[in-house]
N, CA, C and O atoms as CSV, one atom per row, in Angstrom:
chain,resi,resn,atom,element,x,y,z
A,1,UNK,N,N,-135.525,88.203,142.055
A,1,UNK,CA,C,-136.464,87.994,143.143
A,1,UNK,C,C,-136.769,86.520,143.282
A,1,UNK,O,O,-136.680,85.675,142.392
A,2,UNK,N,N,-137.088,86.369,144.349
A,2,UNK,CA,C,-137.295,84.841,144.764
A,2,UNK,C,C,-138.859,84.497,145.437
A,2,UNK,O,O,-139.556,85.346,145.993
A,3,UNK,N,N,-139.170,83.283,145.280
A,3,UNK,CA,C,-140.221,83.318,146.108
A,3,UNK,C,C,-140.859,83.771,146.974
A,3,UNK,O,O,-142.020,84.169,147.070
A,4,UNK,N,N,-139.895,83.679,147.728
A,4,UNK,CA,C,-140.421,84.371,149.087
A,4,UNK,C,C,-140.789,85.369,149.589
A,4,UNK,O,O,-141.268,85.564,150.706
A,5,UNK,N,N,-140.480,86.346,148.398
A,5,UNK,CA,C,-140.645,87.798,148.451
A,5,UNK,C,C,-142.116,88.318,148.311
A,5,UNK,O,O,-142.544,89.355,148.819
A,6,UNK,N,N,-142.676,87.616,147.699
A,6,UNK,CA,C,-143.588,87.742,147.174
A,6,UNK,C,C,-144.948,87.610,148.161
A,6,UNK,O,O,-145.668,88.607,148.119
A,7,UNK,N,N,-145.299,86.766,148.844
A,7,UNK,CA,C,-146.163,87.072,150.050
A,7,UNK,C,C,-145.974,87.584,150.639
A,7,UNK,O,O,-146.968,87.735,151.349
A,8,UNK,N,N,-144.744,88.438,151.149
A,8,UNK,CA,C,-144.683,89.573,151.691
A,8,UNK,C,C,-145.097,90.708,151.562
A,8,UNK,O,O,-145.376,91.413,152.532
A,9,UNK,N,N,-145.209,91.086,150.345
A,9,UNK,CA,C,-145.565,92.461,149.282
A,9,UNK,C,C,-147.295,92.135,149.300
A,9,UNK,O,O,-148.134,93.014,149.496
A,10,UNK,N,N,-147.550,90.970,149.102
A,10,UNK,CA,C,-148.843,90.856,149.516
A,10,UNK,C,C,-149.529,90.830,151.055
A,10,UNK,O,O,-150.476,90.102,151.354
A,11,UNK,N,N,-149.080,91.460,151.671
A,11,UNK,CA,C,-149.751,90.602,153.028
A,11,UNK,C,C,-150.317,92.318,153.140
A,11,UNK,O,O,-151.502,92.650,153.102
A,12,UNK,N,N,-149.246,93.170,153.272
A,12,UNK,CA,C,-149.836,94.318,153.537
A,12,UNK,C,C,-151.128,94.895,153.186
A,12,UNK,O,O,-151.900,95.331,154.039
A,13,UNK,N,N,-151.468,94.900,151.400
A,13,UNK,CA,C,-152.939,95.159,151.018
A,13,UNK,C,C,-153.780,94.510,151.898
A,13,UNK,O,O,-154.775,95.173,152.191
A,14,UNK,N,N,-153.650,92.853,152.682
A,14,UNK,CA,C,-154.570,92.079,153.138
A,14,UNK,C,C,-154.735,92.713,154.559
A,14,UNK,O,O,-155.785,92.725,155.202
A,15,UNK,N,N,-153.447,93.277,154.975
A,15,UNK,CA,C,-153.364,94.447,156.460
A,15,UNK,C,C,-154.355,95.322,156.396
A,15,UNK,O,O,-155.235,95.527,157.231
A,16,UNK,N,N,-154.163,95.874,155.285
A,16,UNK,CA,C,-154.590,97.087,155.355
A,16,UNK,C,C,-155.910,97.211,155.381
A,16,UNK,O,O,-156.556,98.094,155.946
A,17,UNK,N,N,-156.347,96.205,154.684
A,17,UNK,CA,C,-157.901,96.181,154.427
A,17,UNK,C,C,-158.473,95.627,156.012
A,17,UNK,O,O,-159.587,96.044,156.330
A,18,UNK,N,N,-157.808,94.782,156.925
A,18,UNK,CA,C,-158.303,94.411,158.461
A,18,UNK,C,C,-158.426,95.615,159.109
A,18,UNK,O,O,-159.247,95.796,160.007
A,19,UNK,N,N,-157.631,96.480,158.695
A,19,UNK,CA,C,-156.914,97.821,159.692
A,19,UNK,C,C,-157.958,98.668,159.542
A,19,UNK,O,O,-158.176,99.488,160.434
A,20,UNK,N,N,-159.045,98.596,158.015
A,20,UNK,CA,C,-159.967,99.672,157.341
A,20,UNK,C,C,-161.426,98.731,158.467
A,20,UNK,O,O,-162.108,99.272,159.338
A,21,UNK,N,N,-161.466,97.808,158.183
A,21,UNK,CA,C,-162.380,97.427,158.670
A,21,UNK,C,C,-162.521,97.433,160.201
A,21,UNK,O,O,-163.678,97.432,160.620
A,22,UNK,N,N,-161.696,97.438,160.946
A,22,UNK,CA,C,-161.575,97.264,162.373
A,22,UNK,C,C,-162.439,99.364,162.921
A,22,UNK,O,O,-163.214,99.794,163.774
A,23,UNK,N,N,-161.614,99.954,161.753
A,23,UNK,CA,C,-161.903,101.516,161.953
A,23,UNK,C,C,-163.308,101.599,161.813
A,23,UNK,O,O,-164.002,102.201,162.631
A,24,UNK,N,N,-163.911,100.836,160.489
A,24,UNK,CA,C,-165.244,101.018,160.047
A,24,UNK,C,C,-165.741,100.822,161.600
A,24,UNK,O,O,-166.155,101.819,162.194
A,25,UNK,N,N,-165.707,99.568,162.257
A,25,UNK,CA,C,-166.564,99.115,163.267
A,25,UNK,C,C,-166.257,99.831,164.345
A,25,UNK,O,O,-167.285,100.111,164.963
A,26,UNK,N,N,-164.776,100.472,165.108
A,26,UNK,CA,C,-164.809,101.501,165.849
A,26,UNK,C,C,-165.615,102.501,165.637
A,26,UNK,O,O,-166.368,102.812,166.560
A,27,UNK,N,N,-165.656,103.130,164.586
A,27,UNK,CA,C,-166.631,104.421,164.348
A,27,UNK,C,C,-168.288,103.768,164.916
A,27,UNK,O,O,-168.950,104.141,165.885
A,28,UNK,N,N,-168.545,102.870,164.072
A,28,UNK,CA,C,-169.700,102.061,164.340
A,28,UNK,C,C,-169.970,102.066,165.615
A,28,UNK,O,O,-171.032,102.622,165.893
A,29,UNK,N,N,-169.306,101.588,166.581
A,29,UNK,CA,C,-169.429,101.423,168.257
A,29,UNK,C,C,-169.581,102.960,168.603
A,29,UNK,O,O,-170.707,103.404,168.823
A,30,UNK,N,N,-168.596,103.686,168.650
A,30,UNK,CA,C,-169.095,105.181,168.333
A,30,UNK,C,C,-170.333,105.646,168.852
A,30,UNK,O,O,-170.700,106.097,169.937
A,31,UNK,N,N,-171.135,105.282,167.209
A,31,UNK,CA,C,-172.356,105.736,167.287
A,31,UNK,C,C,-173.296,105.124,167.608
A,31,UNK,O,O,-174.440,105.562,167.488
A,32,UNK,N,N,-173.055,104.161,168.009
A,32,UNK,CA,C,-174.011,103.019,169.014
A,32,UNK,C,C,-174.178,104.075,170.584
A,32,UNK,O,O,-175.143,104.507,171.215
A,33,UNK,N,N,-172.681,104.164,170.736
A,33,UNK,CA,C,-172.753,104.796,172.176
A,33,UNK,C,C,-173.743,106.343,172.446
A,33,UNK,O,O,-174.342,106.859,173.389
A,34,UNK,N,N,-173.421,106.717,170.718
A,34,UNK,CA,C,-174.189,108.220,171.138
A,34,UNK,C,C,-175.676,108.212,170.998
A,34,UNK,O,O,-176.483,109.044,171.415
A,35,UNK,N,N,-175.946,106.752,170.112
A,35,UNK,CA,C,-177.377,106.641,170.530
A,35,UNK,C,C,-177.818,106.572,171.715
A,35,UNK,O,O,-178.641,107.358,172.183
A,36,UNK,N,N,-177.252,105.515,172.379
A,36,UNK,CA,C,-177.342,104.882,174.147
A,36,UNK,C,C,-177.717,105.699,174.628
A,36,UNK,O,O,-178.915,105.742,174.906
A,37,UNK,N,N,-176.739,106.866,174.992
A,37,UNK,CA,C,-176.425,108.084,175.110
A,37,UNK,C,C,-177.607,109.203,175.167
A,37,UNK,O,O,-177.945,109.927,176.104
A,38,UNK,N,N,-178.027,109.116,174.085
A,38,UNK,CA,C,-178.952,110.207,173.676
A,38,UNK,C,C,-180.333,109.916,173.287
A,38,UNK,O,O,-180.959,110.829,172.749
A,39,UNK,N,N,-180.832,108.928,173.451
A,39,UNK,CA,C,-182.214,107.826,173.471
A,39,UNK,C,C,-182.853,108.109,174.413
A,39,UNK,O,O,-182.370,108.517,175.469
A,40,UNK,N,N,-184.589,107.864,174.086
A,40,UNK,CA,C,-185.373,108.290,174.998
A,40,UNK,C,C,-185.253,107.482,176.427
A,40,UNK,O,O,-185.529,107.889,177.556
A,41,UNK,N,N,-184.890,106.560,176.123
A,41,UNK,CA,C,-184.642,105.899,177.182
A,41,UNK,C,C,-183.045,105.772,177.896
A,41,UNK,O,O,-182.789,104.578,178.050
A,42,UNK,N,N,-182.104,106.513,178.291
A,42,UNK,CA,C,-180.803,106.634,177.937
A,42,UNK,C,C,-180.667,105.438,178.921
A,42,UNK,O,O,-181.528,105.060,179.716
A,43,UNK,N,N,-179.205,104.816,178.688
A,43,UNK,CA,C,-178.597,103.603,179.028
A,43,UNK,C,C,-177.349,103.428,179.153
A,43,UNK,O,O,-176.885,102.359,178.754
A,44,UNK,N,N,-176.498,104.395,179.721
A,44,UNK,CA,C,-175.206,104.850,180.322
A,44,UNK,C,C,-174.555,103.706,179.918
A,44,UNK,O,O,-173.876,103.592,178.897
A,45,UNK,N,N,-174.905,102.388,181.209
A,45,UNK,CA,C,-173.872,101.226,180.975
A,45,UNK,C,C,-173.587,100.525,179.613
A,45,UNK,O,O,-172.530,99.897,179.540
A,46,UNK,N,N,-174.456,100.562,178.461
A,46,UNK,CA,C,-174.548,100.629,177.144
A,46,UNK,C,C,-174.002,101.103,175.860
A,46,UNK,O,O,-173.787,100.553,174.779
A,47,UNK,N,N,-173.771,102.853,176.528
A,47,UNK,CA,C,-172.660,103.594,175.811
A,47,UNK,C,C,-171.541,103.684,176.755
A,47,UNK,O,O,-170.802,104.625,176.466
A,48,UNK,N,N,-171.285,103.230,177.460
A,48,UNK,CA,C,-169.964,102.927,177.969
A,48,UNK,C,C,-169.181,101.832,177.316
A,48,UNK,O,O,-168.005,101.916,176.960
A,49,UNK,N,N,-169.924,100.852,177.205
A,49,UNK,CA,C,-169.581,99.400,176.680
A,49,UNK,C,C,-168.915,100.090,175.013
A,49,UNK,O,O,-167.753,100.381,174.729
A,50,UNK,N,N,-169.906,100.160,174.341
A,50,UNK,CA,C,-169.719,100.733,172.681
A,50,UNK,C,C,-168.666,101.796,172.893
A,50,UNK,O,O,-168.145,102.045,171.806
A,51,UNK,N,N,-168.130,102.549,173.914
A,51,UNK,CA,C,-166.948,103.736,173.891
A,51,UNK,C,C,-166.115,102.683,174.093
A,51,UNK,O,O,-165.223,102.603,173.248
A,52,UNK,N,N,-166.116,101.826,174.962
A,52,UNK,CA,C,-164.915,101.173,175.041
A,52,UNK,C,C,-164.580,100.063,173.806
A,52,UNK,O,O,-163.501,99.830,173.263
A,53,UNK,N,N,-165.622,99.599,173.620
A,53,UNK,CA,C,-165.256,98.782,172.047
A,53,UNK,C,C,-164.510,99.681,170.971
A,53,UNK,O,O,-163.737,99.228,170.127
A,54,UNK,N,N,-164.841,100.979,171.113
A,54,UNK,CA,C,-164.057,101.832,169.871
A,54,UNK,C,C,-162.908,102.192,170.137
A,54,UNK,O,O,-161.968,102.335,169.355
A,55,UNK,N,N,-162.948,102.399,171.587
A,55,UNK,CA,C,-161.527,102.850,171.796
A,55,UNK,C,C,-160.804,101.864,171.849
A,55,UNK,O,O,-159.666,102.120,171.457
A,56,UNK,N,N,-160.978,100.698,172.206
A,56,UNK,CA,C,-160.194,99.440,172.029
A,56,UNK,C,C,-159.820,99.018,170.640
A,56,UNK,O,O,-158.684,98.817,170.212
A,57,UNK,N,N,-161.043,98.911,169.963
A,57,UNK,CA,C,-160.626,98.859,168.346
A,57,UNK,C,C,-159.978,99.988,167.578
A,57,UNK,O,O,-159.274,99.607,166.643
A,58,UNK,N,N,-160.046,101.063,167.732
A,58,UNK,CA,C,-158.896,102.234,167.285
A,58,UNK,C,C,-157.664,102.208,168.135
A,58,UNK,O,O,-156.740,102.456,167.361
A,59,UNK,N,N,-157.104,102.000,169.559
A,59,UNK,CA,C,-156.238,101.397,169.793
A,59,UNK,C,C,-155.520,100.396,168.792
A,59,UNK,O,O,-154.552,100.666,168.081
A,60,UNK,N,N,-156.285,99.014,168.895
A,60,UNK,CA,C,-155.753,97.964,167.937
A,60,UNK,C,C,-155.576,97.941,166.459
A,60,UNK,O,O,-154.852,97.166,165.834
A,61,UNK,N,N,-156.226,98.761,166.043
A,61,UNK,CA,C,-155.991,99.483,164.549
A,61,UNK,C,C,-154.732,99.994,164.291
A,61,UNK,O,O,-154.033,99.410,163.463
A,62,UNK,N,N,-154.211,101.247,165.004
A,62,UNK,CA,C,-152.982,102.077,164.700
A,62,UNK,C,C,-152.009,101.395,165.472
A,62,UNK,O,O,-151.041,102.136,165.642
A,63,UNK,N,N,-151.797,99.744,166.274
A,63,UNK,CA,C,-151.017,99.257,166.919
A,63,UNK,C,C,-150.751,98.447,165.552
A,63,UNK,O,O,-149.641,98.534,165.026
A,64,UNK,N,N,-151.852,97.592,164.927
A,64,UNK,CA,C,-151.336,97.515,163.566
A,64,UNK,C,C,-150.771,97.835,162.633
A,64,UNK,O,O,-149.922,97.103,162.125
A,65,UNK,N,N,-151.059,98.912,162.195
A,65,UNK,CA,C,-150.755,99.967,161.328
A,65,UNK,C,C,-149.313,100.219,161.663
A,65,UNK,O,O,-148.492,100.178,160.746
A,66,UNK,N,N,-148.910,100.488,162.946
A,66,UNK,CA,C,-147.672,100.757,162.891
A,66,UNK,C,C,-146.362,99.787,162.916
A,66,UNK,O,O,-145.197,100.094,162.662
A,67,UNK,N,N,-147.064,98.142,163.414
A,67,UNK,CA,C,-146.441,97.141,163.109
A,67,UNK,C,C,-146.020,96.879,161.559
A,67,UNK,O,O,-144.903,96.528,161.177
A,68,UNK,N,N,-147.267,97.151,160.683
A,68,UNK,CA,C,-147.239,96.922,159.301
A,68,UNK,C,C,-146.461,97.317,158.485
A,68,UNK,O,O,-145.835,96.637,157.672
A,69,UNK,N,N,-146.429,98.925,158.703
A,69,UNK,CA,C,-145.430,99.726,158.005
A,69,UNK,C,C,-143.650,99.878,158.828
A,69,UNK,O,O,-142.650,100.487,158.447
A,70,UNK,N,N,-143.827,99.275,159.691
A,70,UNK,CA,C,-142.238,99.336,160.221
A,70,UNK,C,C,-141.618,98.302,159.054
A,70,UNK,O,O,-142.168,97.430,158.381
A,71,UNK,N,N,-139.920,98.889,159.121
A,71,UNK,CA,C,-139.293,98.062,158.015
A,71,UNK,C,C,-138.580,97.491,158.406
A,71,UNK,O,O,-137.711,98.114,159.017
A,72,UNK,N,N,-138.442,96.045,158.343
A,72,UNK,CA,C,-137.689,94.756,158.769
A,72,UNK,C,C,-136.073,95.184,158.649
A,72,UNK,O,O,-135.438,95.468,157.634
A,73,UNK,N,N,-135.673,95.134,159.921
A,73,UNK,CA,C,-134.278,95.525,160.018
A,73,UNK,C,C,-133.326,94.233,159.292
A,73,UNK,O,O,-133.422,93.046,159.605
A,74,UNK,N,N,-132.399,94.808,158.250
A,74,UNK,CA,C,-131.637,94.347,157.435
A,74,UNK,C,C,-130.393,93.396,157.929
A,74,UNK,O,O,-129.443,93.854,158.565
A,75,UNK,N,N,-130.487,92.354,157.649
A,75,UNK,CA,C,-129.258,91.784,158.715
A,75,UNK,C,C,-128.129,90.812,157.721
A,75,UNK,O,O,-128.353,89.902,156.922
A,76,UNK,N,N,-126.477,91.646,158.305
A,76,UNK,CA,C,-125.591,91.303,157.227
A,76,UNK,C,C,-124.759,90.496,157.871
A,76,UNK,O,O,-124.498,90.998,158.964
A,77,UNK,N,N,-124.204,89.455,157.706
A,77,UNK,CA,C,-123.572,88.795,158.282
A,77,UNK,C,C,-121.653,88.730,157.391
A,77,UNK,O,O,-121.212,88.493,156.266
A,78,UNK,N,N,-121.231,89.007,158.405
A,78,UNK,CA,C,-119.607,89.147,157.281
A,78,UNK,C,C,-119.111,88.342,157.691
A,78,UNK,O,O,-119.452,88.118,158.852
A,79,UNK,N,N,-118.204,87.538,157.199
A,79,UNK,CA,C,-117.379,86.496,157.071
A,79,UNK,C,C,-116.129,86.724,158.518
A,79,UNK,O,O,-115.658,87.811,158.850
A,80,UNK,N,N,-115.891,85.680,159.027
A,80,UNK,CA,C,-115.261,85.948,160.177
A,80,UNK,C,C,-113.897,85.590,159.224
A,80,UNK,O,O,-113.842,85.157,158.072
A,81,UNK,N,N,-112.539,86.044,160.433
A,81,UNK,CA,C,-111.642,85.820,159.276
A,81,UNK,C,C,-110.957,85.018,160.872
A,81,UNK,O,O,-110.823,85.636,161.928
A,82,UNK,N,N,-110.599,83.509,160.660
A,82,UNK,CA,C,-110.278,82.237,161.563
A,82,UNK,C,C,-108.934,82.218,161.024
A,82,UNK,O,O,-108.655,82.136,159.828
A,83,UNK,N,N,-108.214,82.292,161.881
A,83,UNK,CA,C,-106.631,81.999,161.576
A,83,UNK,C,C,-106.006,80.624,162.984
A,83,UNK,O,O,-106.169,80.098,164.086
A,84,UNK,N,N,-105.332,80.720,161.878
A,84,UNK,CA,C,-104.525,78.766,162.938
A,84,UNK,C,C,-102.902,79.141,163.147
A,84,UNK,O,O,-102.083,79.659,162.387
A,85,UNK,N,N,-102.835,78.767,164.184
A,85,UNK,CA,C,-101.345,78.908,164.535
A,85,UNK,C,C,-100.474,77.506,164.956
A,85,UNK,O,O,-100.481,76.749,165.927
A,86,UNK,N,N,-99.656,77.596,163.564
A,86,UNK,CA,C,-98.738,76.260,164.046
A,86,UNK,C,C,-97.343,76.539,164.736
A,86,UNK,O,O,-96.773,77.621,164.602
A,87,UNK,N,N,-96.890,75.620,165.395
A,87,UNK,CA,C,-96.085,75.627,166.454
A,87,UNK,C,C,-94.965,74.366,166.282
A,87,UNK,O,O,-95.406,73.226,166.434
A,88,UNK,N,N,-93.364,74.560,165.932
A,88,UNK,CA,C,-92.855,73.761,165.938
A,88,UNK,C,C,-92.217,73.693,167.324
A,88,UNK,O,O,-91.725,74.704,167.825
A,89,UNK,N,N,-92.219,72.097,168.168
A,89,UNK,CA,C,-92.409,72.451,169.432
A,89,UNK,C,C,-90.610,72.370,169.566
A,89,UNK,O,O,-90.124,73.043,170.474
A,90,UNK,N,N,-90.004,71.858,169.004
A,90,UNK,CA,C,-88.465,71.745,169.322
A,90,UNK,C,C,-87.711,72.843,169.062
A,90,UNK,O,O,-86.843,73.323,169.792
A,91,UNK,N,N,-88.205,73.373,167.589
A,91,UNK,CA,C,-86.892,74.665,168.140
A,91,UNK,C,C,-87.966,76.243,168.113
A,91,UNK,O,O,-87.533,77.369,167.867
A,92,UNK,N,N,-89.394,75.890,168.435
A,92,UNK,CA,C,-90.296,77.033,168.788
A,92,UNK,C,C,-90.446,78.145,167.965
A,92,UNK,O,O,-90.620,79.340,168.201
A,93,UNK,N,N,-90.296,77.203,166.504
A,93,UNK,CA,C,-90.918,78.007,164.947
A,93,UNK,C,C,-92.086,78.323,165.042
A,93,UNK,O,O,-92.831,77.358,165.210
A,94,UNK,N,N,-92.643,79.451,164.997
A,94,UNK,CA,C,-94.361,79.841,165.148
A,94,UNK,C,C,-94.816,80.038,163.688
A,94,UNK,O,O,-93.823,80.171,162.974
A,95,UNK,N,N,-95.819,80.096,163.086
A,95,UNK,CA,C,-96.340,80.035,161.818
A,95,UNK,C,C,-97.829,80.337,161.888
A,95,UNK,O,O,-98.577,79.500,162.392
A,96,UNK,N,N,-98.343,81.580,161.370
A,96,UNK,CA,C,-100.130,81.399,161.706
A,96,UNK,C,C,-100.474,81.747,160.185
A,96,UNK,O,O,-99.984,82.664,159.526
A,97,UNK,N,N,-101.564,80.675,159.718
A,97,UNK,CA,C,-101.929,80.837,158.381
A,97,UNK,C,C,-103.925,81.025,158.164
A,97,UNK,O,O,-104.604,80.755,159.154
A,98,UNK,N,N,-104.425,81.339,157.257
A,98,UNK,CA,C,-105.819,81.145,157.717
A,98,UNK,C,C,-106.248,80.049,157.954
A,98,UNK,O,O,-105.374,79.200,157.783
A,99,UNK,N,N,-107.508,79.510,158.378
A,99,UNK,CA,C,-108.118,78.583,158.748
A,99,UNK,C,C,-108.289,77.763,157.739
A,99,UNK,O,O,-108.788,78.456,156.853
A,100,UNK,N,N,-108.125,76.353,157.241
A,100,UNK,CA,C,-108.615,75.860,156.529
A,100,UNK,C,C,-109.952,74.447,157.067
A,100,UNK,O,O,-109.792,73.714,158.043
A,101,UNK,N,N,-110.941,74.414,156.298
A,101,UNK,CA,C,-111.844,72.890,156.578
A,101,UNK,C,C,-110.379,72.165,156.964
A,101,UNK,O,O,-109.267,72.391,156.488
A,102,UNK,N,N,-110.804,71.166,158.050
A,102,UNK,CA,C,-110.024,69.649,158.210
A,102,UNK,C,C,-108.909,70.197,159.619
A,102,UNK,O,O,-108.359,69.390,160.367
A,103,UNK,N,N,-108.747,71.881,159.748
A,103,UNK,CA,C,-108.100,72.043,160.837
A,103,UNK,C,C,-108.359,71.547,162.551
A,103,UNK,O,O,-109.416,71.857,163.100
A,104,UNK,N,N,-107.582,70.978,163.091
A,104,UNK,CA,C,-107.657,70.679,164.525
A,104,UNK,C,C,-106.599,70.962,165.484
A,104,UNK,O,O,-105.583,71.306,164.881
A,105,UNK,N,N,-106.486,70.953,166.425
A,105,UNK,CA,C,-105.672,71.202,167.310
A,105,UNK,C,C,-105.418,70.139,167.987
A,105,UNK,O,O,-106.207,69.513,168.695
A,106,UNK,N,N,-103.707,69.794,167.667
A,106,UNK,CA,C,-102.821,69.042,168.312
A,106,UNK,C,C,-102.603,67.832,166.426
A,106,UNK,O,O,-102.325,66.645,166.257
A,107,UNK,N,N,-102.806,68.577,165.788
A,107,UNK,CA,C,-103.044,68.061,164.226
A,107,UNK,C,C,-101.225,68.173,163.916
A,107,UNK,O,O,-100.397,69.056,164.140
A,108,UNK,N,N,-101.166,67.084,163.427
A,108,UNK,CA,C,-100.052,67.396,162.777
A,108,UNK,C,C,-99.722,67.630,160.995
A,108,UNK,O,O,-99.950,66.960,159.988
A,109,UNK,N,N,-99.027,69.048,161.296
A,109,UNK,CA,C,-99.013,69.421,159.924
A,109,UNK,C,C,-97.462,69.243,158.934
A,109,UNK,O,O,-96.710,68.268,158.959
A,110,UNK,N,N,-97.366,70.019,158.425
A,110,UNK,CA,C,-96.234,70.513,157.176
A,110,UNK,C,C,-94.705,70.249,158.624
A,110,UNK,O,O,-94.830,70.132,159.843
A,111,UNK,N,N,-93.225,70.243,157.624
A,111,UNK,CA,C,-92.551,69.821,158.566
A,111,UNK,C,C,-91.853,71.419,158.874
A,111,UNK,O,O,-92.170,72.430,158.249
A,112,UNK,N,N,-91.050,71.373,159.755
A,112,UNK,CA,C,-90.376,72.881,160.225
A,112,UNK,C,C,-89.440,73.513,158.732
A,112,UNK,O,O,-88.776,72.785,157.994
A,113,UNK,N,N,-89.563,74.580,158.612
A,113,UNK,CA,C,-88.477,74.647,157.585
A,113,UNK,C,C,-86.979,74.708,158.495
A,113,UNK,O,O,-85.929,74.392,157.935
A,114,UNK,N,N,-87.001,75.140,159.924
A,114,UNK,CA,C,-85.648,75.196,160.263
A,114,UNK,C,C,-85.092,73.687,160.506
A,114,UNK,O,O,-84.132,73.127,159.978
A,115,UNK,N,N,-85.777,73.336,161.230
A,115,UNK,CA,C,-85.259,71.608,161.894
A,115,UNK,C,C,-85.846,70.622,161.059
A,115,UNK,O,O,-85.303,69.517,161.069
A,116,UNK,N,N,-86.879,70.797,160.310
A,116,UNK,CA,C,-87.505,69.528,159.719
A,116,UNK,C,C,-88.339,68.447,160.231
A,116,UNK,O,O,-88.613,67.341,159.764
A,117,UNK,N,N,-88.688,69.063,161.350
A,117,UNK,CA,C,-89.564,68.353,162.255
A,117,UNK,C,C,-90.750,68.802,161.887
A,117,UNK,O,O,-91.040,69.799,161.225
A,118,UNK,N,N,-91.596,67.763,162.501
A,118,UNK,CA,C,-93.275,67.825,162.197
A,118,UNK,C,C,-93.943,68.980,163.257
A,118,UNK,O,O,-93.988,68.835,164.479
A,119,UNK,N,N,-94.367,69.962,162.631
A,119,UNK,CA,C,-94.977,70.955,163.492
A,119,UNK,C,C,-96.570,70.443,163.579
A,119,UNK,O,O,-97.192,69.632,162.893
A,120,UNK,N,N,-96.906,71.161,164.572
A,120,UNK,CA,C,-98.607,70.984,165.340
A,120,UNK,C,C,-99.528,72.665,165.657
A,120,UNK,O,O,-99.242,73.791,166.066
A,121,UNK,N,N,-100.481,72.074,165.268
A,121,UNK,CA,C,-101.361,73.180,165.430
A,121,UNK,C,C,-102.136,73.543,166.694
A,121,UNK,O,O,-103.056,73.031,167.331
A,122,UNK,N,N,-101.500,74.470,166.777
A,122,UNK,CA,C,-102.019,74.733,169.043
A,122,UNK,C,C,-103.150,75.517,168.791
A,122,UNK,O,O,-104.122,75.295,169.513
A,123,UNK,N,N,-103.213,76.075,168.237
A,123,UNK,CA,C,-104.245,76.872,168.633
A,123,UNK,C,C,-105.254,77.677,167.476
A,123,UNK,O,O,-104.537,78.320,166.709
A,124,UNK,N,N,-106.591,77.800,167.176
A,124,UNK,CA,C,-107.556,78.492,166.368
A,124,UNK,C,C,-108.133,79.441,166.888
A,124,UNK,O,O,-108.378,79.439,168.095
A,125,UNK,N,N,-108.423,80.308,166.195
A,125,UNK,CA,C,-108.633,81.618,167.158
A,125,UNK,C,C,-109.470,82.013,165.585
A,125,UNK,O,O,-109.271,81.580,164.450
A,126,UNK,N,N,-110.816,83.380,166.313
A,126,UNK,CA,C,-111.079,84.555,165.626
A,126,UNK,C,C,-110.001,85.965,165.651
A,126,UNK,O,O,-109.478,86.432,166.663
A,127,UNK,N,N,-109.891,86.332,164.633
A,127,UNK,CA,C,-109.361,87.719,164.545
A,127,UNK,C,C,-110.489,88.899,165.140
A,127,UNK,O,O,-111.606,88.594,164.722
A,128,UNK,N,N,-110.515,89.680,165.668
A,128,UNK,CA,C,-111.378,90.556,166.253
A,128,UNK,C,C,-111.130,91.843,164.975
A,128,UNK,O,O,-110.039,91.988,164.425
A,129,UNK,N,N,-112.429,92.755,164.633
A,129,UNK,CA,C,-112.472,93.523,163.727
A,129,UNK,C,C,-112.354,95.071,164.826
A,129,UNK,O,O,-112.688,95.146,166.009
A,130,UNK,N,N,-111.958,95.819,164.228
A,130,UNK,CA,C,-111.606,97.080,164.768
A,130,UNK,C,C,-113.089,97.769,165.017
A,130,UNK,O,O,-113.016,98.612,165.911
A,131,UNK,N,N,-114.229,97.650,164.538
A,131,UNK,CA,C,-115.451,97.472,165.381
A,131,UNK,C,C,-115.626,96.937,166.946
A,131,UNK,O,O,-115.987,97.433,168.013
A,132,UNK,N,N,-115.311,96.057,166.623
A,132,UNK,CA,C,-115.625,95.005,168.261
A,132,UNK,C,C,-114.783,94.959,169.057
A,132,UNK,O,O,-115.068,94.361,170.094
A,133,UNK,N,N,-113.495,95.516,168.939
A,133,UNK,CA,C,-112.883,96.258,169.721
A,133,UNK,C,C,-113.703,97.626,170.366
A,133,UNK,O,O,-114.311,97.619,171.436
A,134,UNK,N,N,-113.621,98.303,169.831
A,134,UNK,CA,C,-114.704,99.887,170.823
A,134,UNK,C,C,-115.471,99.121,171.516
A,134,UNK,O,O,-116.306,99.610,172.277
């Protein structure tokens, strides 16, 4: 394990406990409203306000909650496989080998084995995986 792992594993307890408290105070608004509500003096626009604070804060609670516990999609990266194709241009020897650092195109490489001439590298390309084909 590495550093970094590690405030991660922590953040959630620190979630969870915002997520407890946000509920505490929804409920709270709640019963603000059913006082409003139900007071000798009742005050409609009052427990309207406190219904909507709860329902807003229990909204934003389980919008948390479900951010929190989702699991970070895993991401793999595979090695591309780069192949180079050399080209002897006089008697049209083709040759494709993998990619190496220092490759360029129009590079001159190794000599022909038929003629002995200096072959050149035309072209670098990805290989496509039988995935990314479909």
């Amino acid at each position: 394990m590495n550093e970094t792992d590690t405030p991660k594993k922590r953040s959630f307890p620190f979630s969870l406990a915002i997520i407890i408290i946000i509920i505490i105070f929804s409920i709270t608004a709640f019963y603000q409203a059913m006082n409003a509500y139900l007071s000798p003096s009742p005050s409609p626009a009052e427990g309207n306000y406190f219904i909507l604070l709860g329902i807003v804060g229990l909204a934003m609670s389980a919008y948390m909650l479900l951010r929190t516990r989702r699991v970070a999609p895993q991401i793999s990266l595979e090695t591309q496989r780069v192949s180079t194709t050399i080209l002897c241009e006089k008697c049209g020897f083709k040759k494709i080998q993998p990619f190496e650092v220092g490759d360029y195109i129009i590079k001159e490489v190794e000599p022909c084995p038929k003629c002995d001439e200096k072959m050149m590298i035309t072209s670098i390309y990805r290989e496509e995986n039988e995935k990314e084909k479909r």
